[in-house]
N, C-alpha and C positions, 0 to 999 in steps of 0.2 A: 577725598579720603572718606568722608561721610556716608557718600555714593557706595562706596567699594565694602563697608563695613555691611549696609545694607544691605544686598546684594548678594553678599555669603552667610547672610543670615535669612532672607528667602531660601538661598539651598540648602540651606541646613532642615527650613522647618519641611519644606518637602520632601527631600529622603526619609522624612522620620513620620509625617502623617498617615496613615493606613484607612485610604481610602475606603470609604463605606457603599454598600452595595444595596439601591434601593429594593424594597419586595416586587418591584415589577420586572427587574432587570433580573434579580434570584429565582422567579418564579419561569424565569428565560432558559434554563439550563436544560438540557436535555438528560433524560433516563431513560434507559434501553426497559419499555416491559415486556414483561415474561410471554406475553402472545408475542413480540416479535422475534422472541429466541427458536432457534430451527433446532430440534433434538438432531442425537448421533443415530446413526442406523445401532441395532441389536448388535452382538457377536453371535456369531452363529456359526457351530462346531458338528459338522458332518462325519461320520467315521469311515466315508469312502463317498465322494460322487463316482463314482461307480462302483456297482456290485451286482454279485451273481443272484443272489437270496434276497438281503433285504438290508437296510443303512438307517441309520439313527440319528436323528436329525436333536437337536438342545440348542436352546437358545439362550442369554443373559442382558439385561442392560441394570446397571446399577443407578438409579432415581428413584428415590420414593415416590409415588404414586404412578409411576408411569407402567405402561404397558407395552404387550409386543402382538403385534398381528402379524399374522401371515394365512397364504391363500395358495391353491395349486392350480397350477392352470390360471383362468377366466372367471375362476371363480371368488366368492365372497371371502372376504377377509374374516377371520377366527382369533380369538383370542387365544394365545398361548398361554398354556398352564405346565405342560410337563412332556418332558423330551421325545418324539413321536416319528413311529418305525413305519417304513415304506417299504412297501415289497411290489411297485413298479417306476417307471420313468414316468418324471414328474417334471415342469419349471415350479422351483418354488420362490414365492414373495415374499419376503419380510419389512418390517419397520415399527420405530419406536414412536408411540403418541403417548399423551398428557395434556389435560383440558387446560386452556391454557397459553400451549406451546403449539409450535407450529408442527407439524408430521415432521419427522425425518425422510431423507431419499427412502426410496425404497430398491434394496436390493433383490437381485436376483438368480437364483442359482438354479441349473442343468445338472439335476441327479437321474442317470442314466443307469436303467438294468443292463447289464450284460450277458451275452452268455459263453458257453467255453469253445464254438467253434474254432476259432483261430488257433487252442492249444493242438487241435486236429490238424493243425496246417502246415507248411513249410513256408515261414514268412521270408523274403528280402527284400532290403530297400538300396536302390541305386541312384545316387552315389550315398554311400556310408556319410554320417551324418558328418560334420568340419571337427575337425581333432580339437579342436575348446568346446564344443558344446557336443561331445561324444553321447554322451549320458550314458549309458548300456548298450550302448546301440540297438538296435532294432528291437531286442527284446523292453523296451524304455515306451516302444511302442503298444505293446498289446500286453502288459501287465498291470493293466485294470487299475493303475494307480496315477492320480492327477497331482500335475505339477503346480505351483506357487505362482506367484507374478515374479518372485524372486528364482531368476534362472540360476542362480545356482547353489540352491538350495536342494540337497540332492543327488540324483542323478534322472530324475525324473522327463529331462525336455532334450531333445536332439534338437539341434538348429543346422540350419543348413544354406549357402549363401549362393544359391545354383539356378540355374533359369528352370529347370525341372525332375522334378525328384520321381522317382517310379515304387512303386510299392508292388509286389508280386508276390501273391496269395498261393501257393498250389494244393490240391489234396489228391489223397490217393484214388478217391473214385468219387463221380459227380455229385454236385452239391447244388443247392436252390440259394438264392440272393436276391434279394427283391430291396437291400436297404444298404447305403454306407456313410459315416460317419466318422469327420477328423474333428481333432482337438486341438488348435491353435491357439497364441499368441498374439495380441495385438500390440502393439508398446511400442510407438512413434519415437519415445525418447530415446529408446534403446536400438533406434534403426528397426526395427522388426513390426513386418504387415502381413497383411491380411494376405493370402495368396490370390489369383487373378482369377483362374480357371482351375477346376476337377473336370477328368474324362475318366469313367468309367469301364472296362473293355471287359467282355469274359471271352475268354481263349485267342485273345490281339485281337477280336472285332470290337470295336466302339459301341456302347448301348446306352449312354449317357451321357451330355457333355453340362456342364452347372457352373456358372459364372457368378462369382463370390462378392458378398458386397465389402468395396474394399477399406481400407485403414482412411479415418478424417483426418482433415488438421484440427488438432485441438481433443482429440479423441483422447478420452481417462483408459490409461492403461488398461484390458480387459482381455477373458478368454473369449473365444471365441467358439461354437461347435459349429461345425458345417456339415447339414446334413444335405445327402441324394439320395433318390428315393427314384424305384426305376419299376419298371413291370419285373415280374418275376422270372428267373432266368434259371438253367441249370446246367454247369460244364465242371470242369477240372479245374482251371484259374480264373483270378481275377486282376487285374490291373488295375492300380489307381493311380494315375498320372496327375500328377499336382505342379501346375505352372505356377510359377512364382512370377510377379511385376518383372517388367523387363528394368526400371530404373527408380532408383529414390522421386516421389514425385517434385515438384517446383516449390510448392511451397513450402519444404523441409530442408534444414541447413547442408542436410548430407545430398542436395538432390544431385540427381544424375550417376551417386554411387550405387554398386549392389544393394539390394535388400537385405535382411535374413527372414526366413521362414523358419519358424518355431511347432512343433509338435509333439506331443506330449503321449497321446494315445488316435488310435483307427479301431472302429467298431465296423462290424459287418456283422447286418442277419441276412 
């Protein structure tokens, strides 16, 4: 009995002791500091990645002392102060620093001049894009306006689930071409890659063929612009024949099904 009394009086005083934590074991704990915190990239507020004239670029990130670079091209990185207008095609950089912190990623955006040939044009595209991702059809294509990562946001992105799509340019009397230019889609998670192959043709003969680098596994949803670039050339039409992958590749749960092919805008000078 003695025993027993004992016994529940050890558990007693141990549930109730609040063990103490020597300064070598406290001085053990870990804290995240601020040089291993990785900032957010800027926001950053375009009022067209395409345009005819010129586009306005503003940036924002809300932390006191922090700052936002950006750079065009290859070149040096600039500190931002106040919203800044481009009157050509540019890759522009951005990213947030703070001494301190580690750089944020650095983003990058494709602002692209355009100009108004194609309202000169007689566009069609074969086959008309898949009745859920209609967008305006073909006009969704060369109206100078870029779509979201959110496809349906809009009407902005035709998607199309075809082994090859054809795009056919025509004008009334000959024209020069020397450049062309799609606006894709990348987004594994949403089935939709990178197309395989562009052929370029002016008047059904071939003058270009340009093999696309295609969708990763593990790839961050992304636009994509695919440029071709040919000697200069001058006829009546132009053909852009966009081969889509033949199958979902292997390492994607959908593999072996269709692809979709996403587009958004087609530039030609």
């Amino acid at each position: 009995m003695r025993l027993m009394i004992w016994l529940m009086l050890l558990l007693f005083l141990s549930c109730n002791t609040v063990k103490s934590v020597s300064p070598a074991k406290e001085n053990q704990r870990i804290f995240l500091n601020s040089n291993q915190v990785k900032l957010s990239p800027p926001q950053v507020l375009v009022d067209s990645l395409f345009f005819k004239e010129s586009a306005e670029i503003s940036m924002t990130f809300e932390l006191e002392g922090a700052d936002i670079m950006y750079r065009f091209g290859d070149g040096k990185f600039i500190l931002y102060q106040n919203p800044i207008l481009v009157h050509t095609s540019y890759d522009l950089s951005v990213k947030s620093v703070k001494e301190g912190f580690k750089d944020s990623d650095t983003l990058v955006f494709q602002l692209i001049k355009v100009n108004d040939i194609l309202t000169k044009a007689k566009v069609t595209v074969t086959p008309n894009p898949h009745e859920k991702y209609y967008g305006n059809g073909v006009f969704s294509l060369v109206d100078n306006k870029k779509g979201s990562l959110n496809i349906r946001e809009g009407n902005l992105w035709c998607g199309f689930q075809e082994k090859v799509v054809t795009l056919n340019i025509e004008f009334d009397t000959p024209s020069r071409f020397q450049f062309v230019s799609i606006s894709t889609l990348s987004d594994a998670n949403s089935w939709i890659f990178s197309p395989e192959k562009i052929k370029i043709m002016l008047d059904g003969k071939l003058i270009k063929e340009h093999s696309c680098t295609l969708t990763e596994k593990g790839e961050e949803p992304k636009f994509k612009m695919i440029p071709v670039s040919f000697e200069p050339v001058t006829g009546l039409s132009l053909q852009i024949v966009i081969e889509n992958m033949d199958y979902i590749p292997d390492w994607h749960p959908g593999k072996g099904s269709d692809p979709w092919l996403f587009m958004d805008e087609i530039i030609v000078e």
